[in-house]
N, C-alpha and C positions, 0 to 999 in steps of 0.2 A: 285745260278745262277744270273746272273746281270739282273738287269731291265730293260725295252725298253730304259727306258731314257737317261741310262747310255751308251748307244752304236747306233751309228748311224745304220738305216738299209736302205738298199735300195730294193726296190720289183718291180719286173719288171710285168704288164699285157700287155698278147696278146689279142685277141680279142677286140684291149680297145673302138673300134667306133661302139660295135654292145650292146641290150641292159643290159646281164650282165656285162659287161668290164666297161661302162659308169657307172653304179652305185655303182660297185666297187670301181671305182677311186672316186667318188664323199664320198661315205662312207670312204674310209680313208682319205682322203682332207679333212672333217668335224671333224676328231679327232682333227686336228691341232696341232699334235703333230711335234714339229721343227725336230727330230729328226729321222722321217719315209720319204724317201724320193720315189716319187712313177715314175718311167719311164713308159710312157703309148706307146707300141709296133701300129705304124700305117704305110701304104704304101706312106703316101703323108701325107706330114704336109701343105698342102694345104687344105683349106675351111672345116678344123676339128676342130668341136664345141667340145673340149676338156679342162675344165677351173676345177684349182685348187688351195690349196695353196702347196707348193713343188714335183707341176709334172711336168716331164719335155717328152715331145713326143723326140722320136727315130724313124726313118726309117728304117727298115726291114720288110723281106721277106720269107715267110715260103718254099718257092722254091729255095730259095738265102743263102743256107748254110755260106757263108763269111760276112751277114749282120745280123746272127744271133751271129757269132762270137761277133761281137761287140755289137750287143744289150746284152749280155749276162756279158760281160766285168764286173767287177767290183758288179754284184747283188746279195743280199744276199739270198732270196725267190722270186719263179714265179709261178703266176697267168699261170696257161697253160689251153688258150681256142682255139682249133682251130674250124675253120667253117666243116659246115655238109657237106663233099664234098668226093669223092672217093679215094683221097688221104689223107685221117686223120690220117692216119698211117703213114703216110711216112712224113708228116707234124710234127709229133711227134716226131716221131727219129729224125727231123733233129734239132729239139727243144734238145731233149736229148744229141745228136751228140756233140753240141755245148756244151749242158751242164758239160760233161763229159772230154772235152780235156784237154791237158796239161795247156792251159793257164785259164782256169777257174775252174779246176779241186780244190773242197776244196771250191772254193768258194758260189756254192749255195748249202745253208742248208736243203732245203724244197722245193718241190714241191708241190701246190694244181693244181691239174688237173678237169677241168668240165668234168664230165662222161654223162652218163644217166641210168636212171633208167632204173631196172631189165638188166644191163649191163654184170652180171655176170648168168643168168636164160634164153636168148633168142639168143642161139647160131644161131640160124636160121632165126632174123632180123639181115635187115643188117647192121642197122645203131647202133645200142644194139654189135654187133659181133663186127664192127671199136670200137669201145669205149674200151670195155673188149682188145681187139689187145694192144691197146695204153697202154693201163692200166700196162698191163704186159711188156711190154718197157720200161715204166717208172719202177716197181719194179725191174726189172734184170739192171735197171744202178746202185744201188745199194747208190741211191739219197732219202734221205726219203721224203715219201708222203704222202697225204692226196689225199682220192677220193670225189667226193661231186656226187652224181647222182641222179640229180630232176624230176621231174615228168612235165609234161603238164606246161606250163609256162601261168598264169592267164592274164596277158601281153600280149599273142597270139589272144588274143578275138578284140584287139583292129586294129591289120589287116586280120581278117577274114571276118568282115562288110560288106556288099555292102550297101555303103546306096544309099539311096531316097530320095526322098524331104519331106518326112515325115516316114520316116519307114528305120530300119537297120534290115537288112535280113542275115542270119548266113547259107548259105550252105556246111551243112559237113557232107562226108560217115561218122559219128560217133555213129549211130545208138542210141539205150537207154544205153549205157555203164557209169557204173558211173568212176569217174577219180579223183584225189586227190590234185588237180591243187594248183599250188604252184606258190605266188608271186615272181616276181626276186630281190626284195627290200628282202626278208629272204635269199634268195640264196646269195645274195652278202653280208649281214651279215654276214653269217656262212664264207663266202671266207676269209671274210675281220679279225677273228676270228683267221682260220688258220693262217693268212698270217701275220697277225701282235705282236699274242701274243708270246711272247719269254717263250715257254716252250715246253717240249716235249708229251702235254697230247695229242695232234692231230696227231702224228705220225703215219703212218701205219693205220690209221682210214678210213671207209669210213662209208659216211653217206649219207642217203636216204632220202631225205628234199621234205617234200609234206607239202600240207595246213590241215586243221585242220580238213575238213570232205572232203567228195564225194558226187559228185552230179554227173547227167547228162546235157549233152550240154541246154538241156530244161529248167531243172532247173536254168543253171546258166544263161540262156540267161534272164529268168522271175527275178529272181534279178538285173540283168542290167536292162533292161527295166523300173523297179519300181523305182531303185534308179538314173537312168537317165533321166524321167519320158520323155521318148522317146518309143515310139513304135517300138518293138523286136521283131525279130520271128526267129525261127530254124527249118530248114527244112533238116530232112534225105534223101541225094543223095546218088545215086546208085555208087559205085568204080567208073564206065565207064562214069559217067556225069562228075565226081572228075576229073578224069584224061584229060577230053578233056576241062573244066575250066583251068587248072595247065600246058596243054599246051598250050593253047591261051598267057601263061602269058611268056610263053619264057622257062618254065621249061627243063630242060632235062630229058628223061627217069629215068636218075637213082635215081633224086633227087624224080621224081614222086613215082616212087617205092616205097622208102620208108617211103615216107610222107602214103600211103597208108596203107602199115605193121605196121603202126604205131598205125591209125585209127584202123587200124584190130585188136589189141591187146586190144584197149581200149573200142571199140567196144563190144567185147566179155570179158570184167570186169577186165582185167589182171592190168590196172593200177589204182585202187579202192584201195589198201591198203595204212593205214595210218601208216606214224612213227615220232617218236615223237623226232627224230635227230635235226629240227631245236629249241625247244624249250630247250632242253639238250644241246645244244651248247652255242644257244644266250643268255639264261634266259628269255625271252620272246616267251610267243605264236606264233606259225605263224600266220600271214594275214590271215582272213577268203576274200571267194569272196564277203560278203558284204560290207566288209572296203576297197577290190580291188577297186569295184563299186563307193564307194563314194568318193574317193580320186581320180577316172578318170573320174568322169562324166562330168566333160565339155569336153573328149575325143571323145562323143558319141556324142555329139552336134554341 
């Protein structure tokens, strides 16, 4: 099998302005390999803090089937992230749509798709039920793939805040549930993994990328707080305080929804199990939330 070096690749990321698409691009832009060339999928190549070496932004449209045509043109592996929104499905197919025609047909090798955990166990969230949908779109085009599905993103802490002028306050229906919250810096490793090794060990793989223990909201929030030496607190709100916060902020019902099914899982212990997929992949441990902690703490300040 030839080596990366010996053949140019080009890999195209969607999602690339939200925070795993950004770290993915930056993670392969740091290999600096002249021969990986990275297309980063955005709506407006206006006032996009997007900086690499060999990336180049495209224009398209996950509604705009003829602009995926062409973002798709010519890539050899894609990054497939679409947003949490009630057409994740149909945002995919039209991912796949493209991927599939006569004019690119042959040309992309590999899919890595972002899932979510327990994607294939929680038919009855709804945000777990789009994912497994997509999922299976992607296997019947008959495009090989990789699935990656993370757990609680340790990055989420840093806008769930309220702060004070001396105190960051953490309100979330999350009750004592412990959770397995995974940095997005190992998530984009492991993408960056699939996406760039030329070989077939990632094929058909899915892998379940959580951090290295479980805690509770409590817990982690007394880690922040010590290692930000900033005054923290977490206070357990009812669903119905959750929901009328979440619409103050512009939310829509559906998006409320599932933010809540979410909490309710985690709530009730469902996202506490540990696997050991990012460490098997990367060679390296995942992030604990105290290395999260120290490496953001001027975020808290």
């Amino acid at each position: 099998m030839a080596k990366l070096s010996e053949k140019k690749q080009t890999i195209l990321i969607t999602g690339a302005t939200g925070n795993i698409g950004k770290e993915v691009i930056k993670q392969l832009s740091s290999k600096a390999d002249p021969n990986i060339l990275v297309k980063a999928v955005v709506r407006s190549t206006e006032s996009i803090n997007i900086h690499g070496k060999n990336v180049e932004l495209i224009k398209a449209d996950y509604d705009k089937p003829q602009s995926l045509d062409i973002a798709l043109n010519g890539i050899d592996n894609l990054f497939l992230l679409t947003p949490t929104h009630p057409k994740l499905v149909e945002f995919t197919s039209n991912l796949v749509n493209a991927a599939t025609k006569e004019s690119t047909r042959g040309q992309i090798k590999h899919i890595v798709k972002l899932s979510h955990i327990r994607a294939d166990a929680d038919p009855k969230i709804e945000i777990t039920k789009l994912h497994r949908e997509a999922e299976k779109t992607i296997e019947e085009s008959g495009i090989p793939f990789t699935f990656l599905r993370p757990n609680f993103f340790m990055q989420n802490f840093l806008s769930y805040g309220q702060k004070t002028n001396d105190e960051v306050l953490f309100y979330l229906p999350a009750g004592d549930g412990k959770v397995s919250f995974v940095d997005v810096r190992d998530i984009a490793a492991v993408a960056v993994k699939a996406l760039a090794e030329n070989s077939d060990k990632h094929i058909g793989k899915i892998y379940n990328l959580t951090g290295p223990t479980s805690i509770t909201y409590s817990q982690a929030t007394e880690i922040l707080s010590k290692e930000s030496q900033k005054k923290m607190s977490y206070q357990n709100i009812s669903e119905d305080v959750a929901r009328e916060a979440m619409k103050k902020l512009g939310m829509t019902d559906w998006h409320i929804d599932c933010i809540i099914e979410l909490f309710n899982i985690s709530k009730a212990g469902y996202l506490s199990d540990i696997y050991p997929d990012v460490e098997e992949v990367t060679g390296k441990k995942p992030m604990s939330i105290l290395q999260f902690a120290r490496d953001y703490v001027d975020s808290f300040n």
